[in-house]
N, C-alpha and C positions, 0 to 999 in steps of 0.2 A: 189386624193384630195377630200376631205369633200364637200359636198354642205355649202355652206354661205349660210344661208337663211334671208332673206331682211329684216332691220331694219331702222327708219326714221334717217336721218343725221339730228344732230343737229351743225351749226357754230359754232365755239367755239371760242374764243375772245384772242386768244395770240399768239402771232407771231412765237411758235415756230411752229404750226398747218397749216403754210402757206410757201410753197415752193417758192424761189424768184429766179428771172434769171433778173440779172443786169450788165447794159452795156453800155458805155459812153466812152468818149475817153480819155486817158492813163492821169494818177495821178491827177484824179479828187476827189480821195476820196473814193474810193470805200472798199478796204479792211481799211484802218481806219471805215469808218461808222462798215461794220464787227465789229473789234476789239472793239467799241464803243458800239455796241447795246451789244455784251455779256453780257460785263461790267455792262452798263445800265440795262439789265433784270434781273441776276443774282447776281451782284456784286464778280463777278468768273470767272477769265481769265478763267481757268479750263474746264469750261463748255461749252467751244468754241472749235471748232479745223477749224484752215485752214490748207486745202491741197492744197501744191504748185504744179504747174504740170508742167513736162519736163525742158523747159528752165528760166521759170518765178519764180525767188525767188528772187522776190521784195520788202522782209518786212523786209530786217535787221536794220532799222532805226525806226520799230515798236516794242515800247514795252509791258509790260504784252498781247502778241498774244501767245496762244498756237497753236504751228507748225509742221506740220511734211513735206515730200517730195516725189510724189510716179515720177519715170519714165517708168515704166512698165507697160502692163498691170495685168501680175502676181500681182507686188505688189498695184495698187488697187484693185483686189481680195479679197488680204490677210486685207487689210486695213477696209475691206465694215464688211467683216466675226468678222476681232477681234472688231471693231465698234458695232456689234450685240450681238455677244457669251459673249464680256465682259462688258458689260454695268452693270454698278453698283458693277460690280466688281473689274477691275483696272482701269475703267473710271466711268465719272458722265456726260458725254459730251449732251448737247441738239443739238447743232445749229452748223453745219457742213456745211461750204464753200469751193468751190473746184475752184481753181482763176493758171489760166486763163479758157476759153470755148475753145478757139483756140490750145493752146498748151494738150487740153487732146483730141480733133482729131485725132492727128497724133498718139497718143496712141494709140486709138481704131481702127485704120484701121489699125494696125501692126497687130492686133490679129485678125482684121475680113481677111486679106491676107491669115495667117499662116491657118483660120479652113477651107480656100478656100483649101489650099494646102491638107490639111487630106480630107477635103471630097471630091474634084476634081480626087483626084492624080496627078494635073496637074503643072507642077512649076508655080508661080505669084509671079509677081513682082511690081504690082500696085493696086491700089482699085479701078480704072478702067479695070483690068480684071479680077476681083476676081468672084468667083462662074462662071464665063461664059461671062462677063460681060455685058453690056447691062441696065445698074443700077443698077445688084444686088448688087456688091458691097458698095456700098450706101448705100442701104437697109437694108443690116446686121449691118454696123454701127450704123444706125439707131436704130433699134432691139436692138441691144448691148447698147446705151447711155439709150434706156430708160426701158428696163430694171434692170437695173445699182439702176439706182436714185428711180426706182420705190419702190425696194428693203428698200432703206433705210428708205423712205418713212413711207411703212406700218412698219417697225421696230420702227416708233415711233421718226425720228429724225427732225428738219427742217434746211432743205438743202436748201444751197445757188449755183447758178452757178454764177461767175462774168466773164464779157468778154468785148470786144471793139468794138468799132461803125464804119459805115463806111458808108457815104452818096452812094444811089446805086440810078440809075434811075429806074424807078417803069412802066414799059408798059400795058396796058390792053390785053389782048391776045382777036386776033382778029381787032382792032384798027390799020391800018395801015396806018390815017392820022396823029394824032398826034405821037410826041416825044416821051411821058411819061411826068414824073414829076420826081423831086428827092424829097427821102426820108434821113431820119437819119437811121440807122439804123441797125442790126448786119454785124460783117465783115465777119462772116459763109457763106459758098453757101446756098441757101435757103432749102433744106434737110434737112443737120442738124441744120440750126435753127430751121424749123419746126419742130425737135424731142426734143428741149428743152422748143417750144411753149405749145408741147401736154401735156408735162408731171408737169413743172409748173404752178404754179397757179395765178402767176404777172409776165410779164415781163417789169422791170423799163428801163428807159433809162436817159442819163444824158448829157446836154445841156450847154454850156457855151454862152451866151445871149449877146454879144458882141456891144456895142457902139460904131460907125464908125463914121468921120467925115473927111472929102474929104478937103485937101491946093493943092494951086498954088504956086508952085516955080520955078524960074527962068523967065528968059525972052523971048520973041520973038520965033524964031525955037528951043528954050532949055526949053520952058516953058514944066512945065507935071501937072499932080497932081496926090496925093499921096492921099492914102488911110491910115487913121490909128486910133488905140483901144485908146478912153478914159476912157474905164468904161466896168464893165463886170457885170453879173450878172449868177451865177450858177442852175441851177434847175435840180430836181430828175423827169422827167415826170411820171405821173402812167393813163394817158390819151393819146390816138393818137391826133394829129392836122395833116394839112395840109405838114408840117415838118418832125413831129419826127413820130416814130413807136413804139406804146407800148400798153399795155392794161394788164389786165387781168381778174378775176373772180368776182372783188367786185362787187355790184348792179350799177346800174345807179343814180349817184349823191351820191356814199358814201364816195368816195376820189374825195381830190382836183385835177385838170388836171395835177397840179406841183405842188415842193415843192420845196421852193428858201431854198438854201443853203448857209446862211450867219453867223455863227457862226460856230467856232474851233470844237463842239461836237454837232452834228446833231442827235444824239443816241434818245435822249430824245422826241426830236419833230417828229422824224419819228417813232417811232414804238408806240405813241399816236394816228397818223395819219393812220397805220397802223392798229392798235387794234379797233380803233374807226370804221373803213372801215369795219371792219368784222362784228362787231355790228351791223352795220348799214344795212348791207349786209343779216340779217334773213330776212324768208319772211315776206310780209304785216299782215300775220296771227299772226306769232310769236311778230310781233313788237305790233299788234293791243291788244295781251294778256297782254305786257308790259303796255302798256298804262292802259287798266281796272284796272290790280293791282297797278298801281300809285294812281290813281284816287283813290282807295280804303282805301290806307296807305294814303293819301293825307288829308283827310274829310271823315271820319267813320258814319254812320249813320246807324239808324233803320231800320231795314227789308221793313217796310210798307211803308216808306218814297221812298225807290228807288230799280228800277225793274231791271232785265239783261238789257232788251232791253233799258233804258235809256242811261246805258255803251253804249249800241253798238251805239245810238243814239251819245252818246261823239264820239267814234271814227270816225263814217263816217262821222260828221259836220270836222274833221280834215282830215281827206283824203282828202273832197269836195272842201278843197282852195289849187286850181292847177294852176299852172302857163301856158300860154300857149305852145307849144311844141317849142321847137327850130330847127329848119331849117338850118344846115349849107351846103350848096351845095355841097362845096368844101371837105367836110368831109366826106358827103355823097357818094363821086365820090368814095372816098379814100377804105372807109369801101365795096363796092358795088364790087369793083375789089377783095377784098378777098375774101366777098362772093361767088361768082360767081367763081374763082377758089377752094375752098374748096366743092362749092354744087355739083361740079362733082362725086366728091371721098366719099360723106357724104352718111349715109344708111339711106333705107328707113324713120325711125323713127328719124331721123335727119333733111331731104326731110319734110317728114308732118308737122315738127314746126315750122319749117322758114315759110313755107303754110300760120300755125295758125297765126304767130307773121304778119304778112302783112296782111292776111284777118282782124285781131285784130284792126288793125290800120285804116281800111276804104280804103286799098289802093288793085290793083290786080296786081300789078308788083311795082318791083325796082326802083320806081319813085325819082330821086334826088329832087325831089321837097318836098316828103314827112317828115315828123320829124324822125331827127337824131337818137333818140329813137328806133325809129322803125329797123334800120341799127344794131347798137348796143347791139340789144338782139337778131337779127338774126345771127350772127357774134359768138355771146356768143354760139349760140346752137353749132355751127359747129366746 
């Protein structure tokens, strides 16, 4: 293979440039949104394709969705190859979902078994003993999911994973006073979610906000009280809280934390929110150049009248009105457990920015006390 030799990444502002891994619990909307955003970018079922995996072919009640079905892992191979070789040829496809997360596992451990078997000699019959076991078989899963996606990736597509949620208690390793806490959060072992973490670029999660309200019924020794929903409210999270579990690559403060899901076609509002999120997400440099060519198309003047440095004077009087940092402890706890599990395994040059990003902030250690900020861009590095 060729040397790549290093050019500046420039964001680019449209959704299909951004890989999504979304996940919430069962007919909340998820491949509608799918089906709705095609529509909405392109005005072209066409230019969509869901792929159904194994047992899940949940959309016959969805119309204009372009569909196909793989149960193998041969045939998504074959599906990844003609996606490539025929683009623009007997397809036009951008934005490719692959729904469920859960049912294309047990795909890929069939195959990571079978290469246990050619390359062992040894018979296996589980992905707990595959390669010797001991985790490897995990591991090639691994390996296999994200190289898969990565593929398609650089081919130029944007890929969707959708999957389901599964409240899991969250322990600090190490900590063997407290419980933990529970999370929202994939119903994956943590392996391979973290091979869908590494390789997308948002992972959404999806929330149903429930209004509770507690009656007494009955009398005496029959008395009880009953629990029950008045009122619900849906949200897309693209922020972690104390709750859910989500994040991904946008800047600090480009997306909202959520996105209440209260109309039939959400296509519109979320990939506005989306698009905007990316925009938003250039560096301070690139945004600071937006701003001088505003100003400039804005109020034209004579050379002599106004200098660069006035411009830059504009900009940094606007950077300079900063809100004070926010503090959430509780977030902090949250964010500071992944750290600290991820800084084990992080390299060197990974190790040094987390360094920078804490010395940056006035701080010499993981202090929950310090600005959530501070959690949040170290979290981004690893």
């Amino acid at each position: 293979m060729a040397f790549k030799k290093p050019s500046i990444n420039k964001i680019s502002t449209d959704i299909k440039e951004l890989s999504i891994y979304i996940r919430t619990l069962k007919k909340f909307g998820k491949t509608t949104l799918f089906r709705d955003s095609v529509i909405e970018k392109y005005g072209d079922a066409d230019r969509g394709l869901l792929v159904g995996l194994g047992a899940e072919i949940g959309y016959s009640l969805l119309d204009n969705l372009n569909t196909t079905h793989i149960e193998n892992y041969k045939d998504l191979v074959d599906l990844k190859k003609w996606l490539i070789d025929q683009k623009g040829k007997e397809h036009n496809i951008e934005l490719i979902a692959f729904d469920v997360a859960e049912e294309l596992i047990p795909i890929i451990e069939k195959e990571a078994i079978r290469l246990s078997v050619i390359e062992t000699k040894k018979p296996c019959k589980s992905i707990n003993s595959a390669f010797g076991g001991y985790g490897a078989g995990g591991q090639k899963v691994v390996e296999l999911i994200k190289d898969y996606f990565l593929e398609l990736r650089k081919a130029g597509f944007g890929v969707w994973v959708i999957g389901h949620t599964k409240f899991k208690n969250i322990k600090e390793k190490g900590n063997l006073e407290e419980d933990g806490y529970m999370t929202l959060t994939s119903n994956l072992q943590s392996n391979y979610e973290a091979a869908f973490g590494d390789v997308f670029d948002v992972t959404l999660t999806g929330y149903i906000d429930r209004e509770i309200e507690e009656e007494t019924v009955g009398e005496g020794d029959l008395e009880k009280t009953r629990r029950k929903a008045t009122g619900e409210v849906r949200k897309l999270y693209f922020r972690s809280t104390t709750l859910i579990d989500a994040g991904g690559r946008f800047a600090f403060g480009a997306v909202p934390e959520y996105l209440v899901f209260d109309k039939p076609n959400m296509a519109k509002e979320f990939i506005e929110t989306v698009e905007n999120g990316m925009k938003l997400s250039k560096s301070n440099l690139a945004n600071a150049n937006e701003i001088k060519q505003e100003v400039k198309e804005v109020k034209p003047v004579a050379k002599e009248e106004v200098v660069e440095e006035n411009l830059l004077d504009v900009v940094n009087e606007i950077e300079v009105e900063e809100t004070p940092p926010v503090v959430n402890i509780e977030k902090n706890r949250d964010l500071k457990a992944k750290i600290v599990s991820k800084f084990k395994t992080a390299t060197k040059e990974q190790k040094d920015a987390v360094k920078q990003i804490i010395a940056k902030h006035g701080a010499s250690k993981l202090d929950e006390n310090e600005p959530t900020q501070m959690f949040e861009e170290a979290l981004a590095v690893l």
